[in-house]
ROSE-4610 file (N, C-alpha, C; in Angstrom, 1 decimal, always signed):
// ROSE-4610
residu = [X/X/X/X/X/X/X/X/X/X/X/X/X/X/X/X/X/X/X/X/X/X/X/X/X/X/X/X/X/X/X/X/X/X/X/X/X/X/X/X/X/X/X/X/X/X/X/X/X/X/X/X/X/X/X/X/X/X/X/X/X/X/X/X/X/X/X/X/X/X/X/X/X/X/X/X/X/X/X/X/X/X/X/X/X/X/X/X/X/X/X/X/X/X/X/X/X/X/X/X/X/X/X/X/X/X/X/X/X/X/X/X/X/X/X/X/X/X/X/X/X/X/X/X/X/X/X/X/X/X/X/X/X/X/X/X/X/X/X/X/X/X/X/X/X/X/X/X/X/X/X/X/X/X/X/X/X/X/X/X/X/X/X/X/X/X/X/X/X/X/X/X/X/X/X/X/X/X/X/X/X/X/X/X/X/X/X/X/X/X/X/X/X/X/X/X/X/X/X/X/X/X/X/X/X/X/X/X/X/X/X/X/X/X/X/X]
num = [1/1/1/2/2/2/3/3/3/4/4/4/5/5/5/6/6/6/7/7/7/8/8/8/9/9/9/10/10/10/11/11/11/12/12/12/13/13/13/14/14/14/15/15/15/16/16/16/17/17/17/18/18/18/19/19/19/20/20/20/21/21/21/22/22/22/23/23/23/24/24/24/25/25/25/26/26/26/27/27/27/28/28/28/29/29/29/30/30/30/31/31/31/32/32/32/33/33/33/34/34/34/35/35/35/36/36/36/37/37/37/38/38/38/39/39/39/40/40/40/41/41/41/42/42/42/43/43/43/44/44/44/45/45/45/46/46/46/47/47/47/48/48/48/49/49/49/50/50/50/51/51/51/52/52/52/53/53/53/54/54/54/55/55/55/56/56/56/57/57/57/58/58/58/59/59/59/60/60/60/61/61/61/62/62/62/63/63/63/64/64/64/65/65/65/66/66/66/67/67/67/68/68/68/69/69/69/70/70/70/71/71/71/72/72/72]
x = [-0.4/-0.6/+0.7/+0.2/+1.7/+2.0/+3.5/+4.0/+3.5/+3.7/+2.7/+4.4/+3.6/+4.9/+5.3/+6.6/+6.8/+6.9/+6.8/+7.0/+7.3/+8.4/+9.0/+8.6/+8.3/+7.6/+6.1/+5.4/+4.4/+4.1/+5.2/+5.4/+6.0/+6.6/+7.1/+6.1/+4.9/+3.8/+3.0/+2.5/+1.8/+2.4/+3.8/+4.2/+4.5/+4.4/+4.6/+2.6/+2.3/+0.6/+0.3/+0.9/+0.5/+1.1/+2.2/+3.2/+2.1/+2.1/+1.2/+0.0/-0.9/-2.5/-1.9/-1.2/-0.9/+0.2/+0.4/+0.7/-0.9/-1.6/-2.5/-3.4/-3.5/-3.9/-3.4/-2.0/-1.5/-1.1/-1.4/-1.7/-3.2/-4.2/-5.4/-5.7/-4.9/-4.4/-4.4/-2.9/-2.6/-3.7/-3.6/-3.9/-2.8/-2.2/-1.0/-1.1/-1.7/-1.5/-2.8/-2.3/-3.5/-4.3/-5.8/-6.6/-6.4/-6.3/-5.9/-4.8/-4.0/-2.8/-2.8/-3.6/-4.2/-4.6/-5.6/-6.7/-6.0/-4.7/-3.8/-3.3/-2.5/-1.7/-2.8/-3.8/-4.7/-5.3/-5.8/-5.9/-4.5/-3.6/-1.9/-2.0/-2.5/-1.8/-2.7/-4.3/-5.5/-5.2/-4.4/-4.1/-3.3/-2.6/-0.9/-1.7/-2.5/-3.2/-4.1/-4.6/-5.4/-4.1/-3.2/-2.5/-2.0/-1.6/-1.1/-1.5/-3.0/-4.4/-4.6/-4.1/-4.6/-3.7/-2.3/-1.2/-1.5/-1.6/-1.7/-3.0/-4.2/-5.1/-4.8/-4.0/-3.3/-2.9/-1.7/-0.7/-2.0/-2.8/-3.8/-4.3/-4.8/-5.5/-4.8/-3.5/-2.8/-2.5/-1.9/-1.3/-2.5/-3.8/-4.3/-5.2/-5.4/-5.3/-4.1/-3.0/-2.1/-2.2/-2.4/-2.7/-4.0/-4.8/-5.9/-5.5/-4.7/-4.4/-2.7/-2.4/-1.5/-2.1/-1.8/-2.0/-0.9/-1.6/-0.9/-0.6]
y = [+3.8/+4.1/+4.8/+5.6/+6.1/+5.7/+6.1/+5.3/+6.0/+5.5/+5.6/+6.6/+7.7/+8.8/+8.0/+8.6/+8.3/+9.6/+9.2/+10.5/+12.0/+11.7/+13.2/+13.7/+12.7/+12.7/+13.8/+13.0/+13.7/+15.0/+15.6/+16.8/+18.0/+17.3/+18.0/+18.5/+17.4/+17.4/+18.4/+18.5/+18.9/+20.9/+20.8/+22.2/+22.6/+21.9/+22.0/+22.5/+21.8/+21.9/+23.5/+24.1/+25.2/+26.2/+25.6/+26.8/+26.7/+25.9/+25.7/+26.6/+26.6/+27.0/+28.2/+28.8/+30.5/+31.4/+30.0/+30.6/+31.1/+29.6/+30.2/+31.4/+31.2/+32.5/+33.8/+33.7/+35.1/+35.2/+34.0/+34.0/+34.7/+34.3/+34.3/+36.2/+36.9/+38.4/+39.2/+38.6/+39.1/+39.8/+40.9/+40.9/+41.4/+40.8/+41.1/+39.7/+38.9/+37.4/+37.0/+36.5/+36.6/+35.3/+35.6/+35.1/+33.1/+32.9/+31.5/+30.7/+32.0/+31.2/+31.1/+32.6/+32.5/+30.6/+30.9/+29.3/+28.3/+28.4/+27.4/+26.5/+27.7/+27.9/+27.5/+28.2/+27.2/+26.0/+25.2/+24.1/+23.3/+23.5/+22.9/+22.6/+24.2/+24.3/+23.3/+24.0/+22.9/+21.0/+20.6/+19.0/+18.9/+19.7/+19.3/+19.5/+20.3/+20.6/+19.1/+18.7/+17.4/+16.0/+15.9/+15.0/+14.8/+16.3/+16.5/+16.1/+16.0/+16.2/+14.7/+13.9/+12.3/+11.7/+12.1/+11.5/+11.8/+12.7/+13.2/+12.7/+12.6/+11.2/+9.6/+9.3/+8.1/+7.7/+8.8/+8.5/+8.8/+9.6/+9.3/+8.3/+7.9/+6.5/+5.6/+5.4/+4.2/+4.4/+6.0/+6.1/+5.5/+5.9/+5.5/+4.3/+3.5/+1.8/+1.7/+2.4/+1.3/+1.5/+3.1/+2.6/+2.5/+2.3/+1.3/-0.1/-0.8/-1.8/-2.4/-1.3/-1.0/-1.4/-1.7/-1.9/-0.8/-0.1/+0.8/+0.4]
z = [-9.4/-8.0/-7.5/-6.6/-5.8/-4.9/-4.5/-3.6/-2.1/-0.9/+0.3/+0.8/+0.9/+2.0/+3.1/+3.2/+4.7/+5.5/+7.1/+7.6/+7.0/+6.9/+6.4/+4.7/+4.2/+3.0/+3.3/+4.2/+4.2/+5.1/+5.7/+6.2/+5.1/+3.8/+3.1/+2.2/+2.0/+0.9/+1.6/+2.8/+3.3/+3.2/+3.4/+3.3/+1.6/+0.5/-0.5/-1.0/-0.4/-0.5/+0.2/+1.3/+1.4/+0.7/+0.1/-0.7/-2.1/-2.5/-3.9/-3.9/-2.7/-2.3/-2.1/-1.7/-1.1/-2.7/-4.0/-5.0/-6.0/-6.0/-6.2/-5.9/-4.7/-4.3/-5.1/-5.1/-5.7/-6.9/-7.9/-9.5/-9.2/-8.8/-9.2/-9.1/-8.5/-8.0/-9.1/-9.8/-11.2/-11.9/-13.0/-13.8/-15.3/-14.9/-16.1/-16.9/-17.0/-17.5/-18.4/-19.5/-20.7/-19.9/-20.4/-19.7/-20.2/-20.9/-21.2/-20.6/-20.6/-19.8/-18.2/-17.8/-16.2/-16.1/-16.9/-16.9/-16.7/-18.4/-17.8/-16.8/-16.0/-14.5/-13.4/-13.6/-12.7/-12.5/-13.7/-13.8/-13.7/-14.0/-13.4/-11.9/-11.3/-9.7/-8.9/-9.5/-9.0/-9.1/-10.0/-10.5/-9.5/-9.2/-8.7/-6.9/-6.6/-5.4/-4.8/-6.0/-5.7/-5.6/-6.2/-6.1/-4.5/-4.2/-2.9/-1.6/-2.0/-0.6/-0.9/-2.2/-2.3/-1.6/-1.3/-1.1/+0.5/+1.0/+2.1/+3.2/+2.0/+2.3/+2.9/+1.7/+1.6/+3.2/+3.3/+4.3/+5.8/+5.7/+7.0/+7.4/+6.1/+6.5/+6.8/+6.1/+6.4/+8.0/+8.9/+9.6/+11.2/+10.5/+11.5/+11.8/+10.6/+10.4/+11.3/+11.3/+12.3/+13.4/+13.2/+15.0/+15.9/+15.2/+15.5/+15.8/+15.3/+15.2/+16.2/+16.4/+17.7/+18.7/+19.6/+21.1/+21.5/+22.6/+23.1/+24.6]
C-alpha cells in the first residue's frame, strides 16, 4: 500500500502526471524508435500514469471524507 500524499505531495503528482501524459504524447510522435522498444516506453509511462491517478485518487477521497465530516 502507499503512503497517503500530503498536500504538496499531491500537487506535485498531479504536475508530474501531466508532465508524464504530455511525454507520452510525444514518444507516441516518434518514429525513430524500434517498434518493441516504442511498446516498451509505453507500457512503463502508461504503469507509472496509473500509479499517479491511484495516488491522486487516494488523496481525493480521503480529502473529502474529511470534509464531509468537518463541520464548517
Amino acid at each position: 500500500m502507499t503512503e497517503l500524499l500530503t498536500p504538496e505531495g499531491y500537487e506535485q503528482t498531479k504536475e508530474k502526471l501531466r508532465d508524464l501524459q504530455s511525454r507520452l504524447a510525444e514518444i507516441k510522435k516518434r518514429t525513430d524508435l524500434a517498434p518493441a522498444h516504442l511498446a516498451s516506453v509505453r507500457r512503463s509511462y502508461n504503469s507509472m500514469i496509473r500509479e499517479y491517478l491511484q495516488e491522486i485518487r487516494l488523496y481525493e477521497v480521503k480529502q473529502s471524507k474529511l470534509n464531509t465530516l468537518t463541520p464548517v
